[in-house]
N, C-alpha and C positions, 0 to 999 in steps of 0.2 A: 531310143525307146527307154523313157522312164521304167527303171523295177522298184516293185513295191519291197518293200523293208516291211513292214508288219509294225514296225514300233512304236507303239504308243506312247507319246508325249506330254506333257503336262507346261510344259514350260512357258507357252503361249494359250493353248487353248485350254486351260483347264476350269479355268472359272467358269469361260462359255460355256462347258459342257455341263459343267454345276446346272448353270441356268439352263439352260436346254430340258431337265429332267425335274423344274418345277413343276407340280401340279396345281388344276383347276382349284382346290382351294387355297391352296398358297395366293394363287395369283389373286383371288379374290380378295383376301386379307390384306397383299400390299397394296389393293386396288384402295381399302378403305382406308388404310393407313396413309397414303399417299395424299388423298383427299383431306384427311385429317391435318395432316401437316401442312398443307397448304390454306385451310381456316383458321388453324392455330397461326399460320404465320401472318395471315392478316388480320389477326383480331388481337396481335400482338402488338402490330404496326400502328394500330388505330389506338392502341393502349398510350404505345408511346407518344405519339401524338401529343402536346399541347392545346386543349381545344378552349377557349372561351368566348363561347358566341353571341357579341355584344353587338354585331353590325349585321346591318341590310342586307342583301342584294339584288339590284333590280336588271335586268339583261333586258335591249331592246328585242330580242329570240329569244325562245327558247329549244329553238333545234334550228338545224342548216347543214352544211357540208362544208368537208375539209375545205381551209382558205378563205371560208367566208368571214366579214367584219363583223363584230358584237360590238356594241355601245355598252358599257357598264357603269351601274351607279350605281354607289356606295355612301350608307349613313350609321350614323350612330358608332363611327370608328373613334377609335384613342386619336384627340387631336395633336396636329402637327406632327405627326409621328409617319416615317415614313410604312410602305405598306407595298408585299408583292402579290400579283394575281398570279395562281399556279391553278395549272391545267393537272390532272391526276390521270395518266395514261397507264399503259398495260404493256410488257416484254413480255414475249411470246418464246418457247422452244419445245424443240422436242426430246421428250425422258426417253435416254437406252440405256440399258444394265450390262455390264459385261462387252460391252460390244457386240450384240446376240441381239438381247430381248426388249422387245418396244415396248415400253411403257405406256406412253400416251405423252399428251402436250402437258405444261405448265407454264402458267404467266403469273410474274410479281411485278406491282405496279411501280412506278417511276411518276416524278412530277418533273414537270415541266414552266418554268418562270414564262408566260406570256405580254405578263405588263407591269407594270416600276412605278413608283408617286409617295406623294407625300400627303394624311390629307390637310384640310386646312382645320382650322382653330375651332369652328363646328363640328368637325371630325366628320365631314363632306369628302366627297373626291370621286371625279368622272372621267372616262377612258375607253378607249377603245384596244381591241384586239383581234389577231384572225386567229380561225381555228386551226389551229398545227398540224399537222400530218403524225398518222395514227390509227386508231382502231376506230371504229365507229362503236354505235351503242350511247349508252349511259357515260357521264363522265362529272367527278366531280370539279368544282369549283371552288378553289381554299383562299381567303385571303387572311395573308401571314404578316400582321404586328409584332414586334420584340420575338420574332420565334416559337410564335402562340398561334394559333387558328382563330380571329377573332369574328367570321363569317365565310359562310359558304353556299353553293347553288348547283342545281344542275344543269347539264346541258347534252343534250340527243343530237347524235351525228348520225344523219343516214349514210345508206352503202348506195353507192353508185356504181352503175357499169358502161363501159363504153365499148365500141367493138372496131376495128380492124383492119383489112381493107372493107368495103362493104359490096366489094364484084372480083370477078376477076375469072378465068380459065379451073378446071377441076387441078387440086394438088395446090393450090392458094394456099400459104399459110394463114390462117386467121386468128388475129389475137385480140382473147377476150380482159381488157383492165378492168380491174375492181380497187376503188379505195374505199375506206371506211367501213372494210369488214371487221363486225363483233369478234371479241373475243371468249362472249361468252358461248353455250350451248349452241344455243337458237341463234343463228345469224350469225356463223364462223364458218359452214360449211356448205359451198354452194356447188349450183350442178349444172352442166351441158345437155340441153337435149335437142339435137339437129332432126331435122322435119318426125317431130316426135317419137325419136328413139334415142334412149340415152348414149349420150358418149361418155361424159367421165365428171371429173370431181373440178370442187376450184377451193385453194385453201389459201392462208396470208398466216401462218400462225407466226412464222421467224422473220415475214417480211413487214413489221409493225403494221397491220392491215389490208396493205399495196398486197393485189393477185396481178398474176399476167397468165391466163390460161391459153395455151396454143393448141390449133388442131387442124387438118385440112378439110378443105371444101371440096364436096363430092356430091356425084349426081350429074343430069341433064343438063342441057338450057333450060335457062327462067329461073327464078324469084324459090328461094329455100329458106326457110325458117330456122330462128336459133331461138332457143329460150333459155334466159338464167333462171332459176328458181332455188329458193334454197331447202335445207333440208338436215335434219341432226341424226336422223336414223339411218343415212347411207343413201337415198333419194331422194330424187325432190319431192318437198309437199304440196299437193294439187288443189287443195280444198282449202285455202289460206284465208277464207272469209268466214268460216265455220270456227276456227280457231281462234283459243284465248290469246296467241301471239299474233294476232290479226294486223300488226304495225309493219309486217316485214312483207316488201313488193318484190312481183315476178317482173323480171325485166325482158322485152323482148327488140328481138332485129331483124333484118330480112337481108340474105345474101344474095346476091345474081351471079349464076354460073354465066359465064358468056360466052363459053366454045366448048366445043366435045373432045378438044384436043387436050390433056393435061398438060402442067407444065415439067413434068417431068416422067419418064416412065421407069425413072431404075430404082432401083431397093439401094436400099441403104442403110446404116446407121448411124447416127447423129454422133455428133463431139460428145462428148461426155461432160456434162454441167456441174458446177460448185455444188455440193450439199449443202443443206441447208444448216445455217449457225456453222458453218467451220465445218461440220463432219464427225465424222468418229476420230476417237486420238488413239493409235496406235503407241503399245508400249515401245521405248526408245531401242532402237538395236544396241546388244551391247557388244564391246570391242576391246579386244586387251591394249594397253598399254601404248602406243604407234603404229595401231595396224587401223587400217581405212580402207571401208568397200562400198564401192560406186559403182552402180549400172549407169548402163547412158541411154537410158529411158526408167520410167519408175511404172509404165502401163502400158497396155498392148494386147493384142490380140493372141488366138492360139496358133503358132507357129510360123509366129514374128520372132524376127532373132535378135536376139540382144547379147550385149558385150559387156562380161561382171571385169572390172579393175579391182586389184588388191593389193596392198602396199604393206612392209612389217613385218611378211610372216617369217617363219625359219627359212632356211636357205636351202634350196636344192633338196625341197621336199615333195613329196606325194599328198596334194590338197583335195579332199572333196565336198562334194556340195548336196546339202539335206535339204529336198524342199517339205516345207509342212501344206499338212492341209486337214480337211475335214470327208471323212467318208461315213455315210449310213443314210439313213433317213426317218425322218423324226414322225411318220405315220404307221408302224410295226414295232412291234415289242424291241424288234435286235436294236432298233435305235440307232446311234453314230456318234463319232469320237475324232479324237484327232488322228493322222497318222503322217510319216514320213515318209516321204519318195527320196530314191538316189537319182539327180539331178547328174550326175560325171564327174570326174576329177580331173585334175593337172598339176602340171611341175611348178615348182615358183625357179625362179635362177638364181642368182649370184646373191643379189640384192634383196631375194625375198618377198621378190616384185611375179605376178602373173597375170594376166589377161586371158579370158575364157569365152566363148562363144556358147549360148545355146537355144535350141527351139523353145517358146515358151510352150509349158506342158499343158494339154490337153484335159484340162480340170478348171476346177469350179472359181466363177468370178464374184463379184464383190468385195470382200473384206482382201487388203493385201497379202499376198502370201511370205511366210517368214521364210528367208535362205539363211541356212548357217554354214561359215564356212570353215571345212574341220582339217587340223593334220591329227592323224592317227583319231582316239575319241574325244577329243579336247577343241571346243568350240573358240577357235578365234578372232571370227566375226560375223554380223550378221547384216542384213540390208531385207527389203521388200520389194516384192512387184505385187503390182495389179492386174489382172486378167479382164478385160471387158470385152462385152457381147459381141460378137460377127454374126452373118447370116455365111451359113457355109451353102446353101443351095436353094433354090423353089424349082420342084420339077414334079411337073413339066411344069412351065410358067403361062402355057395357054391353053385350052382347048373349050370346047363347046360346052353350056350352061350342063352340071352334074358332073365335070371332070372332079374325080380326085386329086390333088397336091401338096404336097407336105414342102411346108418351110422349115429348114433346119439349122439349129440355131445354137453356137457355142458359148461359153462364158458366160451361163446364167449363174445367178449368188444362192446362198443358203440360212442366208440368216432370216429373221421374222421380218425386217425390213427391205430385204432385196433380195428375195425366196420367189417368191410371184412378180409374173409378169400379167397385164392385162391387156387381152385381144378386140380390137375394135376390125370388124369388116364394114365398112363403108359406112363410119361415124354411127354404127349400132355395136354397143359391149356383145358380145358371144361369150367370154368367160373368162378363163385364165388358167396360165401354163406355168410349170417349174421345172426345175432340173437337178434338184440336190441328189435326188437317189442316181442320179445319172450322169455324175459328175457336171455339170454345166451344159447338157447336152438334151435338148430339145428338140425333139421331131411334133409340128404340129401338122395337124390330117387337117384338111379343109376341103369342105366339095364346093365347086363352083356355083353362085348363083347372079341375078340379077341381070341388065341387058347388056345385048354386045358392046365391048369396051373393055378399061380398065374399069380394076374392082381395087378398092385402097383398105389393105392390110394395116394396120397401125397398132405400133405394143410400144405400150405405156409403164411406165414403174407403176407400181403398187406397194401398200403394205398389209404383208401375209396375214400379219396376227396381232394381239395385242393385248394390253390389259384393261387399257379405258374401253369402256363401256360406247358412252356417248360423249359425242359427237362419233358417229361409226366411219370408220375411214378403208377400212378392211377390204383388201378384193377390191375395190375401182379404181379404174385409170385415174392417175391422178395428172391433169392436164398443166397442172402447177408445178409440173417436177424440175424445171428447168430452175427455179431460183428458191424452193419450197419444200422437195421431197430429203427424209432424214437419210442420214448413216455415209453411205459412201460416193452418189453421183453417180447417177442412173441414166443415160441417153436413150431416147428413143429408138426402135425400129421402126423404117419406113419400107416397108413389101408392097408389089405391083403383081395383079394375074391379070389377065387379057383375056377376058371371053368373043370364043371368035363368031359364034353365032347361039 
């Protein structure tokens, strides 16, 4: 049994908590500021820029999709002088402060060399090229003499989607591809809705335009509807003929359940997926002098056991171990802060050397937790784990349409970007759950509805909160989380209830 220490520490969490206790206008301010600096930084780019626009350009297209061939011709260039065609694409990431607070996305553009020539002695010169993989949208077209921009063109890449299996039994993974998603506003932010109920979001902002949104198939036999649509305010937009952005198309599919039998009926929790761009970067543990401390796991669930290695320390002493963490909750005045748990101590021997076993504690997942490992008050070493979600129970797991049951669920996070989780019952959103005030500990109530069968639970990453405005990403499942969602790598929960009649 962890005992609580009381101690409040600063050594890790204290900037997060700085952030933690911004206010609405704060956040506002660095919302514009943020904004600011990313216009200043491209109208500083375009500054620098060499531009002198003495040549053509003529494109057999002027829009198509990623891979397609363009035909280009080019006149009135500096003759005999060689000359490159550059594509002007968009890096995509996502802004966190502190390790805490979600800012919102940023992208700064990159070029890309497409095609290579010389022209000739008329300052002529024709070529082809495909369209490189990337963001869809708008995209210019630079071609570059002596280091100069001596003509330019645009070119519109639409967004395409493809889907899946397109049959299969209920519990089907289905996977939704998208390339050539915008990075701007309008047409970055797309959405799922199965026989018209929303299920969740689809994003590409780190993955240079490429989505791969996953979900299961659910329902009867026969033919069930999926529609992509996209959407900046958090939904999708339904009246797209109405609208000044009238260029952006709803994409639609048709799934076939083919049996009543699912293909799987147990709960579970998914691997835990890369975040997206790398992740959060935890500060370095620090270590005096010859001492090294190694778990042999870095992640795990709650009361998984693991075994700390330590090497260096004094000899034939009394070691203990401080785990950190975060307790409060960020919707009441009392707020939350860091604090210290006693994790247990041990001897080292002769050598200095010791090995420890212990339960992972029963607190909050997400961000890693900091061990420090102490003789007397004097920090010798430090290391992380990670804490990620379990389902600790669904009970009952069946009974007749209106039973009550509660899924209960460990190792939820606390930060603004893996704080919320989002509920999907039978590929329709219901809402969403956290667990900060409750150490990672989630009890959801559900009543039973729908026909006899299984009914498919699914909880999705989300992010809690944030600063950008729009494109609104807040609160939905986000079905992209597997190669897309920020911070720390967020896995799915899959729950199963059985209605028996």
């Amino acid at each position: 049994m962890i005992h609580r220490l009381r101690l409040m520490t600063f050594l890790l969490f204290a900037a997060i908590f700085i952030a933690g206790c911004t206010d609405s206008s704060q956040e506002s301010e660095k919302t514009e500021e943020n904004t600011k600096n990313t216009e200043d930084t491209t109208e500083k780019n375009s500054e620098e820029k060499q531009m002198n626009l003495i040549g053509n350009v003529s494109l057999s297209k002027s829009s198509g999709r990623i891979g397609d061939e363009v035909t280009i011709t080019l006149d009135s260039l500096k003759p005999n002088q060689p000359l490159k065609v550059v594509w002007v694409d968009m890096i995509g990431s996502y802004q966190i402060e502190d390790n805490y607070s979600f800012i919102g996305t940023a992208f700064k553009p990159v070029e890309k060399v497409v095609a290579e020539g010389t022209a000739d002695g008329d300052g002529k010169w024709e070529g082809t090229f495909s369209i490189p993989d990337g963001f869809g949208d708008d995209h210019d077209i630079l071609i570059y003499q002596e280091d100069e921009v001596v003509a330019k063109a645009n070119f519109f890449v639409e967004t395409v989607f493809t889907m899946s299996p397109t049959s299969g039994p209920p519990g089907t993974e289905v996977t939704v591809k998208g390339e050539g998603l915008s990075w701007k506003m309008f047409g970055s932010l797309w959405h799922v809705n199965w026989d018209n109920k929303y299920t969740g979001m689809i994003t590409a902002i780190t993955t240079n335009g490429k989505a791969e949104a996953v979900f299961r198939a659910v329902g009867k036999k026969g033919l069930h509807s999926i529609t992509v649509e996209s959407g900046a305010m958090g939904f999708p937009y339904l009246s797209r003929s109405s609208s000044a952005i009238n260029y952006i198309d709803t994409h639609y599919f048709t799934f076939e359940i083919t049996s009543d039998e699912p293909v799987t009926t147990a709960s579970y929790v998914e691997e835990a997926p890369e975040p997206a761009g790398g992740g959060i970067k935890m500060p370095e543990p620090q270590n005096k002098d010859g001492v090294t401390v190694t778990l042999d796991r870095s992640e795990g669930t709650v009361g998984e056991k693991v075994v700390l290695t330590a090497s260096g320390l004094p000899k034939n002493e009394k070691v203990t171990f401080d785990w950190h963490t975060m307790v409060g909750t960020r919707v009441t005045a009392e707020g939350y802060g860091p604090e210290v748990f006693d994790l247990g101590e041990a001897t080292t021997d002769d050598n200095g050397n010791l090995v420890y076993e212990f339960a992972i504690p029963d607190d909050l997942g997400g961000l890693p937790h900091l061990i420090d490992v102490k003789v007397g008050d004097e920090v010798y070493g430090q290391t992380y784990l990670r804490i990620l979600p379990s389902i600790v129970s669904i009970s009952p797991s069946s009974g007749p349409v209106g039973t009550e049951f509660v899924i209960t669920i460990k190792g939820s996070g606390w930060t603004e970007f893996d704080n919320a989780l989002a509920v999907l019952y039978n590929n329709s959103y219901i809402g969403y759950i956290c667990g900060f005030n409750s150490q990672g500990m989630i009890h959801l109530k559900l009543k039973a509805t729908g026909e006899p069968g299984y009914q498919f639970i699914d909880i999705y990453p989300s992010i809690y909160k944030g600063q950008q405005i729009q494109p609104t990403y807040y609160l939905r499942p986000m079905l992209t989380y597997r190669d897309d969602h920020p911070g720390t790598g967020i896995p799915a929960i899959r729950a199963m209830f059985k209605i028996t009649e």
